[in-house]
C-alpha positions as semicolon CSV with decimal commas, in nm:
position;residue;x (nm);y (nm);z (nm)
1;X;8,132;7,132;-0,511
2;X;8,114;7,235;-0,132
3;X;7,761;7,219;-0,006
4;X;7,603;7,363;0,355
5;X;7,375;7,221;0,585
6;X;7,297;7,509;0,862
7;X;7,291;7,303;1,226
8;X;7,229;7,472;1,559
9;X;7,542;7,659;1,668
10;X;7,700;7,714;1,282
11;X;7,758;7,587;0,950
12;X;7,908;7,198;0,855
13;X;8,058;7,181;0,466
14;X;8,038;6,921;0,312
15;X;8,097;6,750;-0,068
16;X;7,925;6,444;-0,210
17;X;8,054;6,225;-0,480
18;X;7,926;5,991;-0,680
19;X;7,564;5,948;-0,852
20;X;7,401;5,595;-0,734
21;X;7,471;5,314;-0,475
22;X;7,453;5,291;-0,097
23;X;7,535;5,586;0,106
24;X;7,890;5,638;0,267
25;X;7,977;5,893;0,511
26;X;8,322;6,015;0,588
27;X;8,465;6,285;0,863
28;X;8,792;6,302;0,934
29;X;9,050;6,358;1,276
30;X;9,114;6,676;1,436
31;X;9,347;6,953;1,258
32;X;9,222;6,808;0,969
33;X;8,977;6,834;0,691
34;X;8,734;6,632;0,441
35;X;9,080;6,602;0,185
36;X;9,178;6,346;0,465
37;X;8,920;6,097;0,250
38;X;9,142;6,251;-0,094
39;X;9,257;5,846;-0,167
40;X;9,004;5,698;-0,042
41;X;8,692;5,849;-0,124
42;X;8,740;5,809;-0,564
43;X;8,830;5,431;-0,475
44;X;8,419;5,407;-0,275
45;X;8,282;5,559;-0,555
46;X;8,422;5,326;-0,824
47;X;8,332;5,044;-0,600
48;X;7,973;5,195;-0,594
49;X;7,919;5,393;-0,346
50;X;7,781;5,741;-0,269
51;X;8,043;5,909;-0,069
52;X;7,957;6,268;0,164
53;X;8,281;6,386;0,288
54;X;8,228;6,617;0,560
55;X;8,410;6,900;0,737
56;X;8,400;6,849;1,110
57;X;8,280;7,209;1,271
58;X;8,552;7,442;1,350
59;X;8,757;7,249;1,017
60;X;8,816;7,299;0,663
61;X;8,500;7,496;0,490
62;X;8,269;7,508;0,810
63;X;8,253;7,739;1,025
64;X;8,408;7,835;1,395
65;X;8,295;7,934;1,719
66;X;8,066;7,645;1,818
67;X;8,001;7,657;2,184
68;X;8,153;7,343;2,258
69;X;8,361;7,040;2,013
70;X;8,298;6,706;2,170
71;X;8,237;6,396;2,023
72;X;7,862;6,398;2,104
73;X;7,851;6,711;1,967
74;X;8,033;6,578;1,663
75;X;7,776;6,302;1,642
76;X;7,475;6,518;1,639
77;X;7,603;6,729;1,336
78;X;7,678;6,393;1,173
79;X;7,304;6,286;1,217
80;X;7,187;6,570;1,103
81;X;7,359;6,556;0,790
82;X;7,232;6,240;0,756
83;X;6,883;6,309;0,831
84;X;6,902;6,625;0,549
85;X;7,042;6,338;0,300
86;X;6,744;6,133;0,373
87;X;6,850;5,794;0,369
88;X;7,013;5,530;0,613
89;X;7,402;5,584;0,550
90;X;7,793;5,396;0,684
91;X;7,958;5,619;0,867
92;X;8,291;5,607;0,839
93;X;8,518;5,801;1,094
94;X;8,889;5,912;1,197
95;X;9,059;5,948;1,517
96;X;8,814;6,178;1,720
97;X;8,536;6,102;1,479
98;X;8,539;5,762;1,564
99;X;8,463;5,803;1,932
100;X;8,163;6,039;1,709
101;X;8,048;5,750;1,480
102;X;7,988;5,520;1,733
103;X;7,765;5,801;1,923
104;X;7,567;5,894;1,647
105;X;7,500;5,482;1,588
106;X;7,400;5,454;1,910
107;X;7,171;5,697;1,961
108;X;7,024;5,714;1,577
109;X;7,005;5,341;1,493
110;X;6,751;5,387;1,224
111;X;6,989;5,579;1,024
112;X;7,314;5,402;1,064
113;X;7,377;5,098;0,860
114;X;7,711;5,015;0,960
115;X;8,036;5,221;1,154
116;X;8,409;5,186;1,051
117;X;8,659;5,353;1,290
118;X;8,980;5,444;1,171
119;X;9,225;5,468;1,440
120;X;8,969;5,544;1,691
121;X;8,969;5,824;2,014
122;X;8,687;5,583;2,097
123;X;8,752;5,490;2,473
124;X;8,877;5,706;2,809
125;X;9,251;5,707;2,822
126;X;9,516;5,625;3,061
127;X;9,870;5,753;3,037
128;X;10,099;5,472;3,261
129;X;10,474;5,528;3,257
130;X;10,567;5,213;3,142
131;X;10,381;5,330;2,789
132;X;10,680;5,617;2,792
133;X;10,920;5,335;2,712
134;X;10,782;5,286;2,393
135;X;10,959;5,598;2,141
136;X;10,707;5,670;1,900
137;X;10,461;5,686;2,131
138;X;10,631;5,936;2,359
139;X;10,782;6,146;2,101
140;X;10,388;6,176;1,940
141;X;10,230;6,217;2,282
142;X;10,536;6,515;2,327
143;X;10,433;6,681;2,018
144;X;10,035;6,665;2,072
145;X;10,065;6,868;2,402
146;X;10,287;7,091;2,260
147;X;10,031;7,157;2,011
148;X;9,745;7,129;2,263
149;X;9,906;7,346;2,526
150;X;10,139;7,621;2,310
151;X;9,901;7,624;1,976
152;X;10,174;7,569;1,792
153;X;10,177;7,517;1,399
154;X;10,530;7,400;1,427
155;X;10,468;7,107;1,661
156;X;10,115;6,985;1,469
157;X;10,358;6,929;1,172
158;X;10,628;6,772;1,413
159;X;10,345;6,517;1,522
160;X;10,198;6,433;1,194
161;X;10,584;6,340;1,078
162;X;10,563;6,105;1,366
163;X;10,179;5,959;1,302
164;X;10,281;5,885;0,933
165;X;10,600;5,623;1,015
166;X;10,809;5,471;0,741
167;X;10,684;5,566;0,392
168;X;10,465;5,897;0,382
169;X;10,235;5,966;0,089
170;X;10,382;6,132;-0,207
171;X;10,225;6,468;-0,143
172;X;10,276;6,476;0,245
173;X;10,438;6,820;0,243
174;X;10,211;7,019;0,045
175;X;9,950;6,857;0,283
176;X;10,101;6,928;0,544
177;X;10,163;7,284;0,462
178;X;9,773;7,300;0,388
179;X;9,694;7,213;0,674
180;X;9,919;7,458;0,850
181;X;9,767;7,752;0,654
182;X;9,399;7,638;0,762
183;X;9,526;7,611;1,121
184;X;9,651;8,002;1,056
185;X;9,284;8,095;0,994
186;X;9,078;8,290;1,232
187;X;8,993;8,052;1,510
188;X;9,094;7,757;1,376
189;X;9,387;7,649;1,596
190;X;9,173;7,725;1,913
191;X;8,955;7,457;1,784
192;X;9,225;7,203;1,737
193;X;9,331;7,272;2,135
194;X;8,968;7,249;2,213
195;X;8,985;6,896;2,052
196;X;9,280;6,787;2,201
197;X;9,162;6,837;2,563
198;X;8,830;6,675;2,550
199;X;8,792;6,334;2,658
200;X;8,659;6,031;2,479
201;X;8,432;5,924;2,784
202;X;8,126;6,039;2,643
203;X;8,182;5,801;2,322
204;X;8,332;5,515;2,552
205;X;7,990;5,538;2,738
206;X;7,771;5,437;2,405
207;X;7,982;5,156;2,281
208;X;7,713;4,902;2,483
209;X;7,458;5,091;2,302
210;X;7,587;5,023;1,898
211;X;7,318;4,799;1,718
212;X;7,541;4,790;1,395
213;X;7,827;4,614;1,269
214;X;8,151;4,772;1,377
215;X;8,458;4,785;1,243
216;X;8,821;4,929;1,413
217;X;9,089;4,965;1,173
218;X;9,473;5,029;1,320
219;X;9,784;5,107;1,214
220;X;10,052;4,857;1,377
221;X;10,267;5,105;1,375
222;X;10,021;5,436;1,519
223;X;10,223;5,618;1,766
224;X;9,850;5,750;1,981
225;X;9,892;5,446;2,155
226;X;10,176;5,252;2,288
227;X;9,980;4,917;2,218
228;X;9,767;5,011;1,904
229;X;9,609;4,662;1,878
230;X;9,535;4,609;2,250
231;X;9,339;4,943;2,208
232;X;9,197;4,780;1,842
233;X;9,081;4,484;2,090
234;X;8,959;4,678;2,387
235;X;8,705;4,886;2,150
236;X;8,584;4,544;2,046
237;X;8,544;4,380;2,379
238;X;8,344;4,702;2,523
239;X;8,099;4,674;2,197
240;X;7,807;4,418;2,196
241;X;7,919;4,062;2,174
242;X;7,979;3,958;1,774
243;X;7,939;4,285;1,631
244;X;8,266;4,439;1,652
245;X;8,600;4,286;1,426
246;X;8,962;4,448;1,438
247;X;9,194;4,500;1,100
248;X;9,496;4,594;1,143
249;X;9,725;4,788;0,864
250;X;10,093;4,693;0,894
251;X;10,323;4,959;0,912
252;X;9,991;5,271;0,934
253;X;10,071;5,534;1,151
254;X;9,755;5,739;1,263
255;X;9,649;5,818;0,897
256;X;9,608;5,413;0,771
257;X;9,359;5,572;0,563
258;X;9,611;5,797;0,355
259;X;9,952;5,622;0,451
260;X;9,814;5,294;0,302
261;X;9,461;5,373;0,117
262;X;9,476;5,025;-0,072
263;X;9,486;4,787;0,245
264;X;9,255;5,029;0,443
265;X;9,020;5,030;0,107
266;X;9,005;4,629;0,096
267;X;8,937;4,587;0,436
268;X;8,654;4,837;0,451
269;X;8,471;4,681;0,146
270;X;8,517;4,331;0,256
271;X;8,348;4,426;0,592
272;X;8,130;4,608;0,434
273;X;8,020;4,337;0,180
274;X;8,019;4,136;0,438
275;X;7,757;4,288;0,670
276;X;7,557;4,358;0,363
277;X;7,601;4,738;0,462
């Protein structure tokens, strides 16, 4: 059942699962919604957890027009959700939410037990030409701007073909096709350009600041970076020393998370056993 928490600026949906354990928080990449978590948030719960999975504003159930979508802004709605739950929580977050995560454990440390980044927008970027050798990054990188730049439903589905290499779940076209119809909504595309033009500075800045244990999670195979594990590593290196670890999923595209649930399932509860999180 889709619940509401009222934030300044508009609306954030979000559905919680589960009746006992620690609390888990998951938000999902741009053009995207909380269904993004479909695979993995049943496998939390029956490992014990308490899982909120949250539409990012502008996305799924919550509303549009916000004044502005960056990842600080991001990370404030995500602390206020967890300040309405009332409890310290693991935040758990995808692509552009992971440059979010790691702002909101930064700057609320009291509430954030532990961060996992899937496939993190976590750091400033730099396109060099030699990275343009490299196909599946220049063929994704080709159908992001077209996306960015034309608002284009056509090339959003032309990019997620490339971010899910190899095998693709088994119900990768009706998602897909889901996700085109929310991008038809009122407003909804414009937020998804918004996204896709904002830079990941603000998030790069606070990675000096995270208190909690970190961990980055990549797909060998993700086609948002021409190197994804050299990004994997230079997350780590900008966090405090011994608190950030790198897994990475062979074969993930973008979506490690739905592409391979299981491996990106075992290495989130071994972390998080691990940090006692």
């Amino acid at each position: 059942m889709t619940e509401f928490l009222n934030v300044d600026g508009g609306t954030i949906a979000y559905e919680l699962s589960g009746v006992a354990g620690p609390l888990v928080v998951v938000s999902h990449g741009m053009g995207d919604s909380r269904e993004a978590y479909r695979f993995l948030t049943p496998a939390l719960v029956e490992a014990g957890y308490r899982v909120v999975a949250v539409d990012l504003r502008g996305h799924g159930e919550s509303s549009v027009g916000w004044a502005s979508y960056t990842r600080t802004d991001l990370a404030g709605d995500l602390i206020a959700l967890v300040k309405h739950l009332g409890e310290p929580a693991v935040l758990i977050g995808h692509s552009i939410a992971g440059g979010a995560v790691t702002i909101a454990a930064a700057k609320a440390p009291e509430l954030i037990t532990a961060v996992v980044e899937l496939a993190p927008f976590t750091r400033k970027q730099q396109l060099r030409l030699g990275d343009l050798r490299v196909a599946g990054y220049r063929r994704g990188l080709t159908h992001l701007m077209g996306t960015t730049i034309l608002g284009s439903t056509r090339q959003w589905a032309k990019y997620l073909d490339v971010a899910y290499p190899g095998s693709k779940p088994a119900d990768f076209d009706t998602r897909t096709g889901q996700i085109t119809a929310m991008l038809q909504e009122p407003g909804r595309m414009k937020v998804l350009q918004a996204m896709g033009k904002i830079s990941p500075a603000d998030a790069g800045e606070q990675l000096a600041n995270v208190t909690c244990p970190v961990l980055i999670v990549q797909g060998t195979l993700d086609p948002d970076w021409a190197s994804p594990q050299a990004e994997g590593e230079a997350i780590v290196a900008d966090l405090p020393s011994g608190l950030g670890r790198l897994e990475m999923i062979e074969g993930a595209g973008h979506y490690p998370h739905v592409q391979f649930p299981q491996q990106t399932l075992a290495a989130v509860l071994a972390f998080l056993a691990g940090v006692g999180a």
